[in-house]
C-alpha positions as CSV (number, residue, x, y, z in Angstrom):
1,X,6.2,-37.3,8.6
2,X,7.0,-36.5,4.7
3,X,6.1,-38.1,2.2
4,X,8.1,-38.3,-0.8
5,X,5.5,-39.3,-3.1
6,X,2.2,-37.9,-4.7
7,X,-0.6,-39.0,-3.0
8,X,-2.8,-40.0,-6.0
9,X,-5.9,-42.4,-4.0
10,X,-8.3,-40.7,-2.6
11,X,-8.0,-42.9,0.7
12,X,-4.4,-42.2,0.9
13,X,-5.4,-38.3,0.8
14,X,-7.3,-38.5,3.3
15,X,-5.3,-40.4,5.5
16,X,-2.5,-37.8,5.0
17,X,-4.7,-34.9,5.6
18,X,-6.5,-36.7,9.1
19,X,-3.1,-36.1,10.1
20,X,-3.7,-32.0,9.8
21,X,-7.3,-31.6,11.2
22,X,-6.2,-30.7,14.7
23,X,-3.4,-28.1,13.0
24,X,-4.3,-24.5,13.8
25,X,-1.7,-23.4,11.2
26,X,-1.3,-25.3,8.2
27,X,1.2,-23.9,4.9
28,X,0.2,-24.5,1.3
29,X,1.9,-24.2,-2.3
30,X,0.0,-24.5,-5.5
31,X,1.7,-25.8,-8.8
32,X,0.0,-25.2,-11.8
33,X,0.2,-24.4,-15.4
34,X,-1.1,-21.5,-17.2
35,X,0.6,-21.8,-20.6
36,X,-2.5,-22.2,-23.3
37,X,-5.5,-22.0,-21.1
38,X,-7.4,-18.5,-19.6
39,X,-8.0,-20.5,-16.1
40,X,-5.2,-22.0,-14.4
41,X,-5.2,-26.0,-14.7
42,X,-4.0,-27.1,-10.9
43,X,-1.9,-30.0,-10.9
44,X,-0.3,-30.4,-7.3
45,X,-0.7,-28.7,-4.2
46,X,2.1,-29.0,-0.6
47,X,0.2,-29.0,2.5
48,X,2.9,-28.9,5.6
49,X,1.7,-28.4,9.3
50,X,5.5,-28.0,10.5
51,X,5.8,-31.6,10.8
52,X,3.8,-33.8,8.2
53,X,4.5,-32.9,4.8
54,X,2.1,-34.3,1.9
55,X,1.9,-33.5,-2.2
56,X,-1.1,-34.2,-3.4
57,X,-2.4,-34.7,-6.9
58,X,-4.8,-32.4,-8.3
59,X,-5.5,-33.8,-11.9
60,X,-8.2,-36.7,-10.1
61,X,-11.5,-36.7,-10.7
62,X,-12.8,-36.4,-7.1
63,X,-14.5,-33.5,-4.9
64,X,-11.8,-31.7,-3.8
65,X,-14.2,-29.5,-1.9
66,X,-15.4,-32.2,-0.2
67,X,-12.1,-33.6,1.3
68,X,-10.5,-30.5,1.9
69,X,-13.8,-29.1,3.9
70,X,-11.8,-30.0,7.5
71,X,-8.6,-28.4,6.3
72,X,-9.6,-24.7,4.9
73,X,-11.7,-24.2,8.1
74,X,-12.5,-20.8,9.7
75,X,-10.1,-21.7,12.9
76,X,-6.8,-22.6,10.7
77,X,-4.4,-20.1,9.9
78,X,-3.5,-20.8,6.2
79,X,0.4,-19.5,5.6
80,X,1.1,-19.0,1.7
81,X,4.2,-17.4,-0.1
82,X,2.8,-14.9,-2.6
83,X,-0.4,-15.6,-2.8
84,X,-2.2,-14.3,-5.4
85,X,-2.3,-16.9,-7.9
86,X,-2.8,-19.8,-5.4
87,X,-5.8,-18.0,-3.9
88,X,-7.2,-18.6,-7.0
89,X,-7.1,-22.0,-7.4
90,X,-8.3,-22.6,-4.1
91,X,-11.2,-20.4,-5.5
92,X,-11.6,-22.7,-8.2
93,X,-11.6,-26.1,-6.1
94,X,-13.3,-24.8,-2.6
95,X,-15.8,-21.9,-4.0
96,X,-14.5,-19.8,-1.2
97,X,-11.2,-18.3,0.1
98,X,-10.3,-19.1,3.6
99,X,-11.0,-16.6,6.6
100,X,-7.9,-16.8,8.1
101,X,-4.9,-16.1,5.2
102,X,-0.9,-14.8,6.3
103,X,1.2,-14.4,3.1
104,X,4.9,-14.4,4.1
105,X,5.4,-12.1,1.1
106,X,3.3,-9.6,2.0
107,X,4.3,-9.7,5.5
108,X,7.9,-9.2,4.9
109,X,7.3,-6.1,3.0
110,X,6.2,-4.3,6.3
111,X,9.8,-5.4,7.9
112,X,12.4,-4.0,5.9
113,X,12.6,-6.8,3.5
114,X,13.0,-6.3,-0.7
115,X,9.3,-6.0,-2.1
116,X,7.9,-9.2,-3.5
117,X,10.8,-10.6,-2.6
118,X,11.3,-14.6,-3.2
119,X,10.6,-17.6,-1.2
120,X,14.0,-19.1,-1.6
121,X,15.7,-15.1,-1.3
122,X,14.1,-14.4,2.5
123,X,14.9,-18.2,3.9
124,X,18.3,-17.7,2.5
125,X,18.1,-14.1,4.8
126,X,16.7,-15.2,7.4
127,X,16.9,-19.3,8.1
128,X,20.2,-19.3,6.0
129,X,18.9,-22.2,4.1
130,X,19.2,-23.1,0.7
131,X,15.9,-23.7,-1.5
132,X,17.0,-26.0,-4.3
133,X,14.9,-23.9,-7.6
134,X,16.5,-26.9,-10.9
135,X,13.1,-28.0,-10.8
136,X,11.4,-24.7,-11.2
137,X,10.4,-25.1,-14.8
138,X,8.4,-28.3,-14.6
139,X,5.8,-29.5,-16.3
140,X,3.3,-29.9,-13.5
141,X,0.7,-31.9,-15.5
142,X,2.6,-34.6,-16.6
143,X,2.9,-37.6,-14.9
144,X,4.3,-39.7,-13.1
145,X,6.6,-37.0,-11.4
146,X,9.7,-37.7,-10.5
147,X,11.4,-38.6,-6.6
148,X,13.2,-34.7,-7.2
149,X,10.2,-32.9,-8.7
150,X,7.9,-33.4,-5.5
151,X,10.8,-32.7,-2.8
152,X,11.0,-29.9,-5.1
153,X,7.0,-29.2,-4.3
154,X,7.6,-30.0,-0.8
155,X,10.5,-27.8,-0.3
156,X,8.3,-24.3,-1.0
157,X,6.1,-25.8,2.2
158,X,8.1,-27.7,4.9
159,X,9.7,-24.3,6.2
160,X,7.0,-21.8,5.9
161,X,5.7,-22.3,9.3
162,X,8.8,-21.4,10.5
163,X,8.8,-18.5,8.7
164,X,5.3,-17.4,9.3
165,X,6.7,-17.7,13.2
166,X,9.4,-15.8,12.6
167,X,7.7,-12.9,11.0
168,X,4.5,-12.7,12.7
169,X,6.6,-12.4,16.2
170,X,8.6,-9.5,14.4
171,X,5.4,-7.8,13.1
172,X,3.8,-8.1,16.8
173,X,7.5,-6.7,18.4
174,X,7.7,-3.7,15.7
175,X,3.8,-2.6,16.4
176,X,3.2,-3.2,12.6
177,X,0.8,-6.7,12.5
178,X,-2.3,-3.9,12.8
179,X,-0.9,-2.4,9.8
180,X,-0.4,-5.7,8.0
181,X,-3.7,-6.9,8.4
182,X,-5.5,-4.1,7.2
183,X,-3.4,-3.9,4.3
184,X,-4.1,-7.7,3.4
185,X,-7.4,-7.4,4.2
186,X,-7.6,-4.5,1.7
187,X,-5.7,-6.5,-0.8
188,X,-7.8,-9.3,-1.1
189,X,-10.9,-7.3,-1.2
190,X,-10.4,-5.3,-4.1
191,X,-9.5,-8.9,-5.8
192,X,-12.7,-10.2,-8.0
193,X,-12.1,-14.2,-7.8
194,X,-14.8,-14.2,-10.5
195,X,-13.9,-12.8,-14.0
196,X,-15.6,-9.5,-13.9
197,X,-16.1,-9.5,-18.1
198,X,-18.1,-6.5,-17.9
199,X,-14.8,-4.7,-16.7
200,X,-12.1,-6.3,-18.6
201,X,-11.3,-3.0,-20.5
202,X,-9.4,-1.9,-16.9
203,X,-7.2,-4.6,-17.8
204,X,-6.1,-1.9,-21.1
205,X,-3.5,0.4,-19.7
206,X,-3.4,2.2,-23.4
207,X,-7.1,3.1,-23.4
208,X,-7.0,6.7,-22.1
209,X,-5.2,8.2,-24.6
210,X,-7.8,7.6,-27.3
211,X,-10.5,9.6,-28.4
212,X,-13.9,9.1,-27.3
213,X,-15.1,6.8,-30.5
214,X,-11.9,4.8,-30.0
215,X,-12.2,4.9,-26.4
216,X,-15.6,3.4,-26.4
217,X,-15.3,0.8,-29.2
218,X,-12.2,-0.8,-27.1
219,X,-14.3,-0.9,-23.9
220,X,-16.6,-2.7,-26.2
221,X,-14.3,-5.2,-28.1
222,X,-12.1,-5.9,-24.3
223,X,-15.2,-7.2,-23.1
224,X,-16.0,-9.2,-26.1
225,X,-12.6,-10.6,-25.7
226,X,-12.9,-11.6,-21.9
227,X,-16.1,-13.5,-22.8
228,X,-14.2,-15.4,-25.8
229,X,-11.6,-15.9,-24.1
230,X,-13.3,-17.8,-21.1
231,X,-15.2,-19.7,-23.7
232,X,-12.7,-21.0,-24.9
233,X,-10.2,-21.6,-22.2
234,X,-8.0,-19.3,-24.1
235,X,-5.3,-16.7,-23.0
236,X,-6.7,-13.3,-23.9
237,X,-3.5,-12.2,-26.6
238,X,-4.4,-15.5,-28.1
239,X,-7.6,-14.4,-29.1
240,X,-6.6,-10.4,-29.8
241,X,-3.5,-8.6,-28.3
242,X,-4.0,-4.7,-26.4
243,X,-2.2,-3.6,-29.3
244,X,-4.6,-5.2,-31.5
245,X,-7.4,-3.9,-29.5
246,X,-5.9,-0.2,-29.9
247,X,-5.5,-0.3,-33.6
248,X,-8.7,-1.7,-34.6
249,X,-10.4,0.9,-31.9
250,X,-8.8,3.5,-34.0
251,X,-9.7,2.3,-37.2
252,X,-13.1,2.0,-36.3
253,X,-13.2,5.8,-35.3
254,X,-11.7,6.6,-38.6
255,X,-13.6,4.5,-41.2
256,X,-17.0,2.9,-38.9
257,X,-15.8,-0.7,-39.5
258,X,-14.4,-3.6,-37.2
259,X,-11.7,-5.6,-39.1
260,X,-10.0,-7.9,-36.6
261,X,-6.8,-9.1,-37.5
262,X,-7.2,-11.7,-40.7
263,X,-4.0,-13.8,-39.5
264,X,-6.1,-15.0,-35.8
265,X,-7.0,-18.1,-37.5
266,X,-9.1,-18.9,-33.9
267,X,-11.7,-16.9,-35.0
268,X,-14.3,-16.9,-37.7
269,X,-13.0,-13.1,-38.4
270,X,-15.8,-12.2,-40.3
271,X,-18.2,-13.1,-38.6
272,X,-16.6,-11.7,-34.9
273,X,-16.2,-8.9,-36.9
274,X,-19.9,-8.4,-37.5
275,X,-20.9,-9.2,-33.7
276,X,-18.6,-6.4,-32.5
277,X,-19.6,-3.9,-35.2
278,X,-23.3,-4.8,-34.3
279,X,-22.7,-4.3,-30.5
280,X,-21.3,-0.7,-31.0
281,X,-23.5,0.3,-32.6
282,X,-26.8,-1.4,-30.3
283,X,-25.1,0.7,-27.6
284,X,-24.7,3.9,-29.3
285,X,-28.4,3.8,-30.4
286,X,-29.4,3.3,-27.2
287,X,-27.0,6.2,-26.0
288,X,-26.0,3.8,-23.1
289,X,-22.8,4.2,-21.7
290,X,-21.2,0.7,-20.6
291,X,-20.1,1.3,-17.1
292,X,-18.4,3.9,-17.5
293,X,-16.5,5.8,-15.3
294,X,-16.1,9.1,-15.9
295,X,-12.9,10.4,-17.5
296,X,-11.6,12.7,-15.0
297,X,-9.5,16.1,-16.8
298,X,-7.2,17.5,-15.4
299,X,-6.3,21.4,-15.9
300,X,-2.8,21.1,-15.5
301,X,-1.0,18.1,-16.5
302,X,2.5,19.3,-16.0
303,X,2.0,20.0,-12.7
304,X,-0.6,17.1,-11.6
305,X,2.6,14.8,-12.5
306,X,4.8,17.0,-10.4
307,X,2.1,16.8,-7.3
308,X,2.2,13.2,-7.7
309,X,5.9,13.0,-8.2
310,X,6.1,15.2,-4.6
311,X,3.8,13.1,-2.8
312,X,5.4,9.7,-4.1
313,X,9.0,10.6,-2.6
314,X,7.1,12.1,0.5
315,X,5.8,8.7,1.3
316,X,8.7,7.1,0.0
317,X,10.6,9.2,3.2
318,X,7.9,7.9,5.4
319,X,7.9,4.2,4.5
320,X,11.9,4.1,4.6
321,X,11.8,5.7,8.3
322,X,9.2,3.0,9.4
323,X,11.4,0.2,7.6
324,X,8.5,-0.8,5.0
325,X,8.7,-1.3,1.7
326,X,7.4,2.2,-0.2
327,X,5.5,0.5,-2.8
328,X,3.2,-1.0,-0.2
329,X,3.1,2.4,1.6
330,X,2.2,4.3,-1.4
331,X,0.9,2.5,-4.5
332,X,1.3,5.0,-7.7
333,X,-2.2,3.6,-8.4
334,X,-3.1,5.4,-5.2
335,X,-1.6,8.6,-5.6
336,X,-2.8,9.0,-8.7
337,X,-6.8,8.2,-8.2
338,X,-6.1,10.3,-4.9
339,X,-5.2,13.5,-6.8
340,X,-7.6,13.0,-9.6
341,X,-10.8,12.6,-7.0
342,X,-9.4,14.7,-4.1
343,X,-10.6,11.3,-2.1
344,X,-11.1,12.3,1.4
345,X,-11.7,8.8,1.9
346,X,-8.6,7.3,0.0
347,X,-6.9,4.9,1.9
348,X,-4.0,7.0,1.3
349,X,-4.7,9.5,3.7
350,X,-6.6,6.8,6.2
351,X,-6.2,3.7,8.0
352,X,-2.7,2.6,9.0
353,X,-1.3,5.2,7.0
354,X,-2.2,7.9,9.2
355,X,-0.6,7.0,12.1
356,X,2.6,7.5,9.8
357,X,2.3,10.7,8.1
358,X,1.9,14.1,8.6
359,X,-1.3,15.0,7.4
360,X,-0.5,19.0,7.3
361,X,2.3,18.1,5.1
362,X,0.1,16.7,2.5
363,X,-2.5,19.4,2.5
364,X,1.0,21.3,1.9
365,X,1.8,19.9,-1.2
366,X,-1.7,19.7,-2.8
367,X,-3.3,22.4,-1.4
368,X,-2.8,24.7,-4.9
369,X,-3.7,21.6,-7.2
370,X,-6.8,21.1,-5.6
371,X,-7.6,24.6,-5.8
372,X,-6.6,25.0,-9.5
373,X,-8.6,21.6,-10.3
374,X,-12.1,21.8,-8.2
């Protein structure tokens, strides 16, 4: 059963979703928009079991937690495409993400298939259907939507169980599904569903290569920006850019003053100005360091690229002999915080991975850094 239409009634909802409470594997899609807000606004999400299809509205003013409390059970497998973003909003309607997650995406990675490769790209490769994408620009929160729009929605649902089928029988065949599921399971722990404002200066990827005064004033005015941000329901670079961060960071080291761009006219620059200025320097009277984590120096910096550089293509090798995508198999991110901690416990050198590498191999290649650097 499909239905071409966006179920809007609460009774109509449910009706649709009675349909899916004896489903053990049910697949979602979430549209949303994310244009002039810092939270995502859900307008529609696809529910498919395989063989009844529904699009339901997300804009109504009714407990979504409530109705959905027999669908996002512990016993369902919930199949998503790139999940990530969706997660979130199921975050934001049920308080809780569901137990039992497969993301197609993720799962394709460990067969051979292009990293973060598309929805309509791997049915194309696999199914040799055609996912219709005209609609793809869509303004999700206007209403009513049109006949095209929701078979549109629908389309990025009705085949996914197929496709879960399909790759979780090649995952069990190759000996990889132990692999995958650790992975995920790794991957959706180290995500914080709840802003984590206190850490927003992570988010800066210039931050390092200031000085201390610099560095410590932008951990200061990130996390001054998360918080406004949220406040407002505001995308961060509405409220100050990372370059803007940067540059009034530095000027601060140079002349002890906060002057936040004059042409924001969302703020009350003055007086932001003042709050930041004040928190700086509450902090540095104190002599508290704001979570900090400690700047790691490395001796070498020449060659600490060219360890990473070696280890990169060494995993690289391993993940194209075991047909999985490298950048699952060895995150730079990983290399790098590897090296800089010599992390006996880094899930580099642990878990799946080790039954794919050579462990003496490794201790080959960094056994001189390690010795230079600790």
């Amino acid at each position: 059963m499909q239905k071409n239409k966006l179920l809007t009634k609460e009774e109509e909802i449910n009706f649709f979703l009675n349909t899916l409470v004896n489903s053990k594997i049910i697949s979602i899609d979430i549209e949303f928009m994310r244009r002039n807000t810092f939270f995502p606004e859900p307008c529609v999400i696809q529910i498919s079991d395989g063989n009844n299809h529904g699009c339901i509205d997300l804009t109504l003013e009714i407990n979504y937690k409530e109705i959905f409390k027999n669908i996002f059970d512990n016993n369902k497998i919930i199949v998503l495409h790139s999940c990530r973003q969706d997660l979130e909003i199921l975050y934001m309607l049920l308080g809780y993400i569901p137990k039992k997650i497969f993301d197609t995406q993720f799962a394709a990675s460990f067969l051979g298939y292009k990293y973060q490769i598309g929805y309509a790209e791997v049915m194309k490769e696999i199914f040799q259907i055609e996912i219709d994408k005209t609609e793809k620009m869509t303004n999700w929160k206007k209403r009513p939507l049109t006949e095209n729009q929701i078979k549109y929605a629908l389309n990025d649902v009705i085949y996914l169980n197929n496709l879960y089928d399909n790759l979780e029988k090649k995952l069990v065949k190759s000996k990889k599904n132990i692999y995958f599921k650790e992975e995920f399971k790794n991957y959706l722990n180290d995500i914080d569903w709840e802003p984590e404002t206190d850490m927003a200066w992570k988010r800066i990827k210039s931050i390092n290569g200031l000085g201390k005064i610099a560095y410590d004033a932008a951990k200061i005015i990130s996390v001054w920006r998360e918080r406004k941000a949220i406040d407002l329901n505001l995308p961060r670079n509405w409220i100050l850019s990372e370059k803007e961060i940067i540059e009034v960071s530095k000027n601060f080291s140079i002349n002890n003053k906060i002057n936040l761009p004059k042409k924001n006219k969302i703020l009350d620059i003055d007086k932001e100005s003042s709050k930041i200025l004040y928190s700086i320097k509450n902090i540095s009277t104190k002599n508290e360091n704001i979570n900090a984590i400690p700047r790691t120096k490395i001796k070498n910096n020449i060659e600490y690229k060219k360890i990473a550089d070696d280890l990169y293509e060494y995993y690289k090798m391993v993940a194209l002999k075991n047909n999985i995508s490298y950048q699952i198999v060895s995150p730079k991110k990983m290399i790098l915080s590897y090296l800089k901690n010599n992390d006996k416990n880094s899930r580099l050198i642990n878990g799946w991975r080790k039954n794919l590498i050579d462990i003496n191999k490794i201790t080959e290649i960094t056994k001189d850094f390690f010795h230079a650097n600790h």
